[in-house]
C-alpha positions as CSV (number, residue, x, y, z in Angstrom):
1,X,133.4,127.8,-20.3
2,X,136.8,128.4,-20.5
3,X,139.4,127.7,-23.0
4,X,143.3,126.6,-22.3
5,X,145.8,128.6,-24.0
6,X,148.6,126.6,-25.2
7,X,151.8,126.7,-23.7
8,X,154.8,128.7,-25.5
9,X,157.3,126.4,-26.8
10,X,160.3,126.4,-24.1
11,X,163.0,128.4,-26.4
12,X,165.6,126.4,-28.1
13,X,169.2,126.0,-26.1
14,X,172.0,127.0,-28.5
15,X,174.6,123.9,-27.7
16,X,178.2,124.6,-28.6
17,X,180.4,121.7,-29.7
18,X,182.9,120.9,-27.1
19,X,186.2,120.2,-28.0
20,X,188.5,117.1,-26.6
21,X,191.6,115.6,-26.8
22,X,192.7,111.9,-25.9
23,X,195.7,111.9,-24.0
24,X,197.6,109.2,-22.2
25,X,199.8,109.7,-18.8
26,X,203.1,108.0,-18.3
27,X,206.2,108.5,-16.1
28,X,210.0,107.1,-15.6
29,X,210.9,106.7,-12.2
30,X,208.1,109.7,-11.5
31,X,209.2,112.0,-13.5
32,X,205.3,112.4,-15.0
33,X,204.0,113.6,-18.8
34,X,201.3,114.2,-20.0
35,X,200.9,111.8,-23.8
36,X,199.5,112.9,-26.7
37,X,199.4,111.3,-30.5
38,X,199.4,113.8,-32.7
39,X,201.4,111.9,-35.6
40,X,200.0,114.3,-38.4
41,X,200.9,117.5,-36.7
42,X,197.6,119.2,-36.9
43,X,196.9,120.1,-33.0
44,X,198.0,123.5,-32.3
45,X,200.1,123.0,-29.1
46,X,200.0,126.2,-27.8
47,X,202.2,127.4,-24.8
48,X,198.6,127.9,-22.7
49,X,197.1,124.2,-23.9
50,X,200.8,122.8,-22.2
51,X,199.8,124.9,-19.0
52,X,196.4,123.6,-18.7
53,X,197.2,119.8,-19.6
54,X,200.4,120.0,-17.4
55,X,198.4,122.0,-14.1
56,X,198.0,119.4,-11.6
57,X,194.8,120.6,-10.2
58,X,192.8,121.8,-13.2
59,X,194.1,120.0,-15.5
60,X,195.8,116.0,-16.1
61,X,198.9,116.9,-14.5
62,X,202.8,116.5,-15.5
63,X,206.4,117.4,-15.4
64,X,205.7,118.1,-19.1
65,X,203.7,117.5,-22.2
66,X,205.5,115.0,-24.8
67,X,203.6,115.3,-28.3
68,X,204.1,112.0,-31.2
69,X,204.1,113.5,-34.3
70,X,205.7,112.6,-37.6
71,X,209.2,114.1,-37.8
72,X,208.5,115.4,-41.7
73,X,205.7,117.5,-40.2
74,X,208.2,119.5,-38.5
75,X,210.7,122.1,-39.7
76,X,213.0,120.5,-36.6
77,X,212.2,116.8,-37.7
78,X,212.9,117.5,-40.5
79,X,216.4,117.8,-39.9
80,X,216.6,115.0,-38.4
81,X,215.3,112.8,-40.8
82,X,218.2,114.4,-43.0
83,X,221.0,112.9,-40.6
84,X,219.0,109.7,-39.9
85,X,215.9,108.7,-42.4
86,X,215.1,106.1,-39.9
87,X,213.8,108.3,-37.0
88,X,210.1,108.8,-38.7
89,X,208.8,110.0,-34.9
90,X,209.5,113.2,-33.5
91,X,209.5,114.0,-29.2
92,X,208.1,117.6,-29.5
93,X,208.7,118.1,-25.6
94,X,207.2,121.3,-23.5
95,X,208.2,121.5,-20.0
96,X,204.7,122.5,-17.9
97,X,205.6,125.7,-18.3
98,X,204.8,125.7,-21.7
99,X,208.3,126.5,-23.0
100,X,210.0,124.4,-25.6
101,X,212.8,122.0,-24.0
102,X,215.3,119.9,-26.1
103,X,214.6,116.6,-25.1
104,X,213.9,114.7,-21.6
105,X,216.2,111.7,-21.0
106,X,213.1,109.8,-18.7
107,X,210.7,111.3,-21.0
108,X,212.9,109.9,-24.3
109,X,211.6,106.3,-22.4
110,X,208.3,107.0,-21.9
111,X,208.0,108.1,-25.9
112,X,209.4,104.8,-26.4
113,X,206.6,102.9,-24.6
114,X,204.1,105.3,-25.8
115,X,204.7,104.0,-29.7
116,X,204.9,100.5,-28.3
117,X,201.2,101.3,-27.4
118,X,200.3,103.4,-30.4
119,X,202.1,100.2,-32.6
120,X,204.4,102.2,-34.2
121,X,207.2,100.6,-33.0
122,X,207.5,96.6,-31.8
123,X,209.8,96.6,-29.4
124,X,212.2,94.8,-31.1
125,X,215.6,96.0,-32.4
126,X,216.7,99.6,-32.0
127,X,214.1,102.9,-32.2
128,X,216.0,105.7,-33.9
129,X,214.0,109.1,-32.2
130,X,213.8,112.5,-33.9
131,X,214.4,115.4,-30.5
132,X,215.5,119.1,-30.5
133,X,219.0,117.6,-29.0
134,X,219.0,115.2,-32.3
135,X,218.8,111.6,-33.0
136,X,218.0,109.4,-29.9
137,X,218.3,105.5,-30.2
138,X,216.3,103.5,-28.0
139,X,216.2,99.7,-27.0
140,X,214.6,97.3,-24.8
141,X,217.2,96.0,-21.9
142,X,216.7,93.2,-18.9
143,X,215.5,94.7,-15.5
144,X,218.3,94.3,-13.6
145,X,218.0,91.3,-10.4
146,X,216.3,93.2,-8.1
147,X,214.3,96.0,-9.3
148,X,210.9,95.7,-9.1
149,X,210.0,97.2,-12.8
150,X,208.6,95.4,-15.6
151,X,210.6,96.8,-18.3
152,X,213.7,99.0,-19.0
153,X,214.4,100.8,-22.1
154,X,218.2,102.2,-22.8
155,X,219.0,105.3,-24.8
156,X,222.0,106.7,-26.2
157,X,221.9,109.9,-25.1
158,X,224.4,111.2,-27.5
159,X,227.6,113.1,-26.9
160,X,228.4,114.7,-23.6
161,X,230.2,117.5,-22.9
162,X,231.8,120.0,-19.9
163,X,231.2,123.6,-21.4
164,X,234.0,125.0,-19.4
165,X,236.5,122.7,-20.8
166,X,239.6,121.6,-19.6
167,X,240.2,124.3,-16.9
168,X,236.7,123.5,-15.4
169,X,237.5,119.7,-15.7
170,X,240.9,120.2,-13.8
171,X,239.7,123.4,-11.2
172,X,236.5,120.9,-10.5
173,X,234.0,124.0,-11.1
174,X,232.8,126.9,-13.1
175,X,230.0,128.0,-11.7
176,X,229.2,128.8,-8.4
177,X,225.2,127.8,-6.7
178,X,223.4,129.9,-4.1
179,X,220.5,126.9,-2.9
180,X,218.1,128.3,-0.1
181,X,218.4,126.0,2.9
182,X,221.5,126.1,2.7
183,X,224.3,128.1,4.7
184,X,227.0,128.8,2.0
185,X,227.2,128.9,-1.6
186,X,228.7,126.0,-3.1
187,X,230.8,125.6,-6.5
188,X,229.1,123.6,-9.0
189,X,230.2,122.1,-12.2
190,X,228.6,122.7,-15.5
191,X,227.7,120.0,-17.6
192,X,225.9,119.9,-21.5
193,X,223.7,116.4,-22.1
194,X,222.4,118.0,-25.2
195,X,220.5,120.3,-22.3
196,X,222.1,122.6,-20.1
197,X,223.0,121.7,-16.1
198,X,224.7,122.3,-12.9
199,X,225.4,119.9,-10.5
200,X,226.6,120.5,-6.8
201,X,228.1,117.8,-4.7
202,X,226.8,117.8,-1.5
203,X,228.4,116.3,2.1
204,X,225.6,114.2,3.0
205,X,222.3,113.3,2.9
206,X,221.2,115.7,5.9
207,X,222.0,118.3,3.5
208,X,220.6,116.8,0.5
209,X,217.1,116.6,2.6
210,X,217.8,120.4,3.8
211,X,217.8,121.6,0.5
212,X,214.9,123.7,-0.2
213,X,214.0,123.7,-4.1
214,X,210.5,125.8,-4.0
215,X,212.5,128.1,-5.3
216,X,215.4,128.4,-8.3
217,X,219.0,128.1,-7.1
218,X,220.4,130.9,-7.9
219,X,223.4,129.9,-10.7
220,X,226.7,132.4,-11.5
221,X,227.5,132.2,-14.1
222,X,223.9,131.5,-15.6
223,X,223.7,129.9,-18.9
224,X,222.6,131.7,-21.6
225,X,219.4,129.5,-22.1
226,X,218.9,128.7,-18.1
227,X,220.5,125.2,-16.5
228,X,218.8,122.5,-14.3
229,X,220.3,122.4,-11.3
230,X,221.3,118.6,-9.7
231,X,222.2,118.1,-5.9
232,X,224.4,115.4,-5.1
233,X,225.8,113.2,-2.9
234,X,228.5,110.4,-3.5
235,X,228.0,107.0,-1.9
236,X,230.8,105.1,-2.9
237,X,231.4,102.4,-5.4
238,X,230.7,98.7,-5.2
239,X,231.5,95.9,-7.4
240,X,229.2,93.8,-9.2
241,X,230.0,90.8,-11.7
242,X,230.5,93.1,-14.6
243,X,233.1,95.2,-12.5
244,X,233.0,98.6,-10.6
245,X,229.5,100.6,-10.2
246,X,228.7,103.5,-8.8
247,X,226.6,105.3,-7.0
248,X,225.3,108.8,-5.9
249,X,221.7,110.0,-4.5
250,X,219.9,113.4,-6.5
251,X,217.1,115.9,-6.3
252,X,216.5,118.0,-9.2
253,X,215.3,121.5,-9.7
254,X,214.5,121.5,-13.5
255,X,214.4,124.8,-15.3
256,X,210.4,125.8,-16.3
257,X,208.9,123.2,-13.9
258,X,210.5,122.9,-10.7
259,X,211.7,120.2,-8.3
260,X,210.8,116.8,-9.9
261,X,210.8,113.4,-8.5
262,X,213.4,112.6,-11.4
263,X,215.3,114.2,-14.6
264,X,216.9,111.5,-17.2
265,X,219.2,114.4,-18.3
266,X,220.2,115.7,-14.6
267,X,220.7,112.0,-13.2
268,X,223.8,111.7,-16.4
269,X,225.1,115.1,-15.8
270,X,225.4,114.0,-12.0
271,X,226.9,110.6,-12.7
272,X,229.3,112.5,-15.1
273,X,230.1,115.4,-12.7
274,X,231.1,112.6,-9.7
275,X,233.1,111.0,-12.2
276,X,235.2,113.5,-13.6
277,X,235.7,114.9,-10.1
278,X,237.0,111.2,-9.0
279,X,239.2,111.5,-11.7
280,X,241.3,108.6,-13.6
281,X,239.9,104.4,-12.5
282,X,236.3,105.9,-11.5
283,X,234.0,103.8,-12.7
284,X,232.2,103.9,-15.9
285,X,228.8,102.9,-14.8
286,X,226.2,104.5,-12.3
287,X,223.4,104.0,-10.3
288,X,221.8,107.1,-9.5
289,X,219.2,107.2,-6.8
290,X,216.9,109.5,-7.4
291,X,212.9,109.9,-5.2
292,X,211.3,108.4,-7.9
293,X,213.5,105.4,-8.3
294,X,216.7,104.8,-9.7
295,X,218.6,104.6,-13.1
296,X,221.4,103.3,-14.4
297,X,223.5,105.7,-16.3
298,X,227.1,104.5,-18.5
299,X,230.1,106.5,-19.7
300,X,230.2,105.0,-23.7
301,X,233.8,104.6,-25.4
302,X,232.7,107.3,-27.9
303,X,232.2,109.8,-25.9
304,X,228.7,109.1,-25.5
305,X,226.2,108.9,-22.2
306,X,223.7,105.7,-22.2
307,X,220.9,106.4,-19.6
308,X,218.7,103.1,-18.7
309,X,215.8,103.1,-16.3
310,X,212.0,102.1,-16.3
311,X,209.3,103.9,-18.8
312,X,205.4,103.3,-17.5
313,X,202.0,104.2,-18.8
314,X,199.3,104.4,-16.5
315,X,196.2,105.8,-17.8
316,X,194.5,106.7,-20.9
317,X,191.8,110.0,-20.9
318,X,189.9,112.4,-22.8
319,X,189.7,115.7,-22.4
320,X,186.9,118.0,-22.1
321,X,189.6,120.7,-23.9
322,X,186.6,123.5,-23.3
323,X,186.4,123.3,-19.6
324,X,190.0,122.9,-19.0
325,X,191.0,126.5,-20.9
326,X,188.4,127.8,-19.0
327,X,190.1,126.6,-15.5
């Protein structure tokens, strides 16, 4: 006779709780971001979590990270809310880097769309924003005839500025940019959008396309907190019903991500640049061409820069957080 000894019970698999994260993924003109609503403030965006969202192989992949948070939850918004009660929403931008930017002009639109989504704004009437570079004011505008986009959104970018003043405004320069690709090193002209940039005018587009941005231009004199750095080339002016427009092509190398397919920021400090260089009767409004698309960008009575242009949202995810630290 034999007898059958039970079987051991199979030993209990610890299981660890795995964290995730809903985000959402949106872009203007292709400059990408990575979304997420964190109205209360309680995610701890660290520099590495920014990295991993913003890694376009291991992780969701973007130009940056924008986070939605209520501007009273941060020492930043906070200050904002004193100049303007009305901007309840704070932009707390990283570029992919993880660093801590000021504010994104195409990702200002996105934000925008991204509340329309969330319901915290209607799309009606003007959206005062909380950003590092202040209060942004955003607004729903036509598509112009033409432009295959389903909406535009216009913000007041604020006041604009040429941090070498009136001898850089009337020399044409004051800085001078080393670009690899290129033969010679070319003056450039600085200009302040509430971010810091450089922009280079170019001949033509064979140069534009030469350009190699892999790699940092190399900027003298560099500003103190770094500088995008905008290539471009004038084409002309052309005159619509509302008057004179007009109209350059960009590429962008944007400081703690790279070369981007678009910058909001870099395509008014280009408009601006060509415009001061053209000098009195140059046209107040611009069409920049940029590889993701184009935007419109207007030199305000006040001193202020306008930047219009499509904002899109094209997926929503969650995220396994736990694998992607571990990529």
């Amino acid at each position: 006779m034999t007898s059958t000894v039970p079987a051991a019970p199979a030993p209990a698999v610890a299981t660890v709780p795995r964290a995730t994260l809903p985000v959402s993924k949106g872009h203007g003109t292709q400059n990408d971001f990575v979304l997420l609503d964190d109205r209360s403030g309680a995610l701890d965006l660290s520099a590495p979590l920014v990295r991993a969202l913003a890694d376009r192989r291991a992780g969701v992949g973007g130009d940056g990270v924008i986070r939605v948070v209520a501007s009273e939850r941060l020492p930043e918004g906070a200050d904002v809310l004193a100049q303007e009660p009305a901007a309840r929403w704070f932009m707390d931008y990283r570029n992919a880097d993880g660093s801590v930017a000021e504010m994104c002009g195409n990702g200002v639109r996105v934000f925008a769309a991204f509340l329309e989504r969330l319901g915290l704004w209607d799309g009606t009437g003007e959206l005062a924003l909380g950003t590092r570079a202040g209060v942004r004011r955003v607004r729903r505008v036509p598509v112009p005839a033409g432009v295959d986009d389903d909406a535009w959104y216009a913000v007041d970018m604020g006041r604009w500025t040429l941090p070498g003043g009136a001898q850089a405004l009337a020399d044409g320069f004051d800085a001078e940019v080393t670009v690899r690709g290129l033969p010679v090193t070319r003056p450039a002209l600085g200009v302040d959008v509430g971010n810091p940039h450089t922009v280079l005018a170019l001949a033509d587009e064979s140069e534009l396309a030469a350009a190699d941005l892999t790699t940092a231009p190399d900027v003298v004199p560099v500003p103190p907190h770094g500088t995008n750095v905008e290539l471009v080339v004038p084409l002309g002016e052309e005159r619509l019903d509302d008057g004179p427009v007009g109209r350059v092509r960009m590429r962008v190398h944007e400081r703690g991500v790279g070369e981007t397919r678009s910058c909001g920021t870099g395509a008014c400090a280009a408009a601006l640049a060509v415009r001061s260089w053209a000098g009195s009767g140059a046209p107040d409004v611009w069409l920049v061409d940029v590889p993701g698309g184009t935007v419109r960008v207007t030199a305000l009575p006040d001193g202020h820069v306008e930047l219009a242009g499509p904002a899109v949202l094209v997926a929503d995810a969650t995220v396994d957080v736990t694998a992607l630290v571990r990529s």
